[in-house]
N, C-alpha and C positions, 0 to 999 in steps of 0.2 A: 503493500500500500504506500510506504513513504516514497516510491518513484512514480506510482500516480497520482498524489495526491500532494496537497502540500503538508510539509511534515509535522509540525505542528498537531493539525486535525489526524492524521494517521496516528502520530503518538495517544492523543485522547482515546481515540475509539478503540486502539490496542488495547490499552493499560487501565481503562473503564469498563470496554466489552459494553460501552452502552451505544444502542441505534442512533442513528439520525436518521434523519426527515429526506424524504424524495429530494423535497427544495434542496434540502442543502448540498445532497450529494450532487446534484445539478451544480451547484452553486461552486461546491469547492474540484470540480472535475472528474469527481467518480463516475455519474454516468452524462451521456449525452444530452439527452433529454428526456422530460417528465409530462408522462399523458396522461389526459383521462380516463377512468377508472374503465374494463371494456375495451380501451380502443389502443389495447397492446399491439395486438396484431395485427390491425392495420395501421399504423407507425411504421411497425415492422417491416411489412412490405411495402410501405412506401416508400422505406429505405432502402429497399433490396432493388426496387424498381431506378432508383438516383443513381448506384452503382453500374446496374445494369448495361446504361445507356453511355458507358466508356470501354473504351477499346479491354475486351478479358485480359490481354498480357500485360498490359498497362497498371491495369489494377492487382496483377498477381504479382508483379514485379515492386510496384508500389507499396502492397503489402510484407512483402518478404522483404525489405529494403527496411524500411520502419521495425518491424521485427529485429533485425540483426544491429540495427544502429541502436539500440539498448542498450551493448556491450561495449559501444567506442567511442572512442573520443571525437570530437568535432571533425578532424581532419579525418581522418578511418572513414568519419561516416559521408563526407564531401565524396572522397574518392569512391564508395561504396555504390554511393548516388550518381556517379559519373557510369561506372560500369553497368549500374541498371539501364541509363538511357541509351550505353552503346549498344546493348544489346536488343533495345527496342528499335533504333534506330535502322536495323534487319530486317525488319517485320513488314510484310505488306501492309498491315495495318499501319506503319509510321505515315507512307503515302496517303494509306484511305481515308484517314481524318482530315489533312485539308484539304483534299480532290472535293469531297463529301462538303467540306464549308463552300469552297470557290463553286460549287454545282447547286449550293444551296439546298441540300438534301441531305435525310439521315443518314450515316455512316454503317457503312457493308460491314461488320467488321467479321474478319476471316477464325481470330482466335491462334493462326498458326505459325510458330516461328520461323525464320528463313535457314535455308537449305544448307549445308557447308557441304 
C-alpha cells in the first residue's frame, strides 16, 4: 500500500486495521473511481469499452511497461519506455492509427506484431 498510496494514510490503515470510506480511497488514490451503488458493472464496462478502442499492443505494451517501471529508477524506466515504443513502432498498427485519423475513420487495428 505505501507505493500506492500516500504513506502516511497507508501507515494509519496498517497499524489501525481500521476502513475508510469509498471517498476517501478515491481521494487518496487507492481506487479510481466511486459509483453508484448497482452500477459497478456498468462502470466496468465502460471502462473496458475506453480501452478497447486503442490499438491491443499498444495497450499491452503500455501495460507491461508501467508494470516493470515499479522496480526502476527514473532513467531504467525512460529507456524501458523507449524500447516499448520501438517495438511498437513495427506494428502495422503504428501506421493504422494515423492513416485511420488522416481518413477520418475508426482504426482497423490488426493486434499483430511485425515479422522478423
Amino acid at each position: 500500500m505505501p507505493r500506492k498510496m500516500p504513506r502516511a494514510v497507508a501507515l494509519e490503515m496498517i497499524l489501525t486495521g481500521d476502513p475508510i470510506s469509498a471517498e476517501r480511497a478515491e481521494r487518496v488514490g487507492l481506487v479510481n473511481v466511486v459509483v453508484e451503488n448497482g452500477s459497478v458493472l456498468k462502470a466496468a464496462k465502460d471502462f473496458a469499452k475506453r480501452i478497447l478502442v486503442n490499438a491491443p499492443l499498444a495497450v499491452q505494451e503500455a501495460k507491461i511497461c508501467v508494470d516493470e517501471m515499479d522496480k526502476m529508477d527514473e532513467k531504467e524506466a525512460f529507456q524501458r519506455s523507449n524500447v516499448g515504443m520501438m517495438n511498437l513502432f513495427q506494428t502495422p498498427d503504428f501506421k493504422e492509427g494515423p492513416r485511420a485519423f488522416i481518413e477520418k475513420r475508426a482504426p482497423r487495428w490488426t493486434g499483430k506484431r511485425a515479422k522478423m
